[in-house]
C-alpha positions as CSV (number, residue, x, y, z in Angstrom):
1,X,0.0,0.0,0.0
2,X,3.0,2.5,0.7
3,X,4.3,1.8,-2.4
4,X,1.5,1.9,-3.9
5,X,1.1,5.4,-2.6
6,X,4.7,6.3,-3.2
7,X,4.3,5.5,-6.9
8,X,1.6,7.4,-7.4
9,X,3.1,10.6,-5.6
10,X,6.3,9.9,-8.0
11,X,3.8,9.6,-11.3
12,X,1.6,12.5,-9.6
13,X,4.9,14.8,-9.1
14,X,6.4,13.8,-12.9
15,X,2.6,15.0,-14.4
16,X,3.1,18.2,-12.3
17,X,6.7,18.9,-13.8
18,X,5.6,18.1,-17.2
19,X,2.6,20.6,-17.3
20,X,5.2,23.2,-15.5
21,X,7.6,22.5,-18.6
22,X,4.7,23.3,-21.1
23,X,3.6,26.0,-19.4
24,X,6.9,27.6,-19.5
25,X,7.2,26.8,-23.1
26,X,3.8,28.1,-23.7
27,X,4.9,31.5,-22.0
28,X,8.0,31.7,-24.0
29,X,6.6,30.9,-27.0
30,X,4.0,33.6,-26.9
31,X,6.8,36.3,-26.0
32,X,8.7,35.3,-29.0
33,X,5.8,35.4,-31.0
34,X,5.4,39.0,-29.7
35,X,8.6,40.0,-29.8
36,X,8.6,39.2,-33.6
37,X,5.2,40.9,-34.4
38,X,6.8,44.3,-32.8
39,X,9.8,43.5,-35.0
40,X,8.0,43.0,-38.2
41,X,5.5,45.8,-37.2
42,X,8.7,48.1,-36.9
43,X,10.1,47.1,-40.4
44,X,7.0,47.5,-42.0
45,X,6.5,50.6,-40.7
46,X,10.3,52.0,-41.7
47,X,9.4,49.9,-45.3
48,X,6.1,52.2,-45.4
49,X,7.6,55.3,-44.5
50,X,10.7,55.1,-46.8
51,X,8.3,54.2,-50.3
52,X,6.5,57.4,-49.2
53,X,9.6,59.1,-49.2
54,X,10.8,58.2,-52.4
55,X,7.2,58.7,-53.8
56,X,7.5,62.3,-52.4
57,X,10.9,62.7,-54.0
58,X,9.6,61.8,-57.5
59,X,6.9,63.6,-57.2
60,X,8.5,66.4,-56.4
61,X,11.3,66.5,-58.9
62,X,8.7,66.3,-61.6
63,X,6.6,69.2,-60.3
64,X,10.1,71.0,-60.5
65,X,10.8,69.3,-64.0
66,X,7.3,70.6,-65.2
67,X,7.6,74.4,-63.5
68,X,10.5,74.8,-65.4
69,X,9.9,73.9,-68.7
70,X,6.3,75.7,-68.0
71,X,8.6,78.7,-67.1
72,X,11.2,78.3,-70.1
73,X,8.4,78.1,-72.6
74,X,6.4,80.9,-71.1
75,X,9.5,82.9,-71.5
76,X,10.0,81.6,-75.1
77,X,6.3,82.3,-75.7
78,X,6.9,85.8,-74.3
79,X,9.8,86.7,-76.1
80,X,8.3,85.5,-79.4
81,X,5.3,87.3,-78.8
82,X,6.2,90.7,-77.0
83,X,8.8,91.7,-79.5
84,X,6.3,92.2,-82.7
85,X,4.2,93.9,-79.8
């Protein structure tokens, strides 16, 4: 009957460890798994912020691109124009 009792304090005690073990794994896993999230959520957000920079950039050299040859042919238009005047 002790050892009966023994035993099953020795199985009872392993069971015990083993959920402890998962639990821990559990834990860690889910603080990896956030840890990564916050790491892809901060690469996507420098990924995000750099295309909009570049798509700024282009847009803005072409606005500059386009005011000046506005500008050049104005003044070619001008000069054509205001002389015979």
């Amino acid at each position: 009957m002790v050892e009966s009792n023994c035993s099953m304090v020795t199985q009872l005690a392993y069971e015990l460890e083993v959920l402890r073990a998962k639990r821990a794994n559990a834990k860690q896993r889910r603080e990896e798994t956030a840890k990564a999230l916050a790491e892809a959520n901060t690469r996507m957000e420098a990924i995000i912020k750099q295309r909009v920079t570049d798509s700024l950039d282009k847009a803005i050299a072409w606005e500059k691109k386009a005011t000046k040859t506005k500008r050049d042919y104005g003044d070619i238009y001008k000069d054509l124009y205001s002389s015979k005047a």
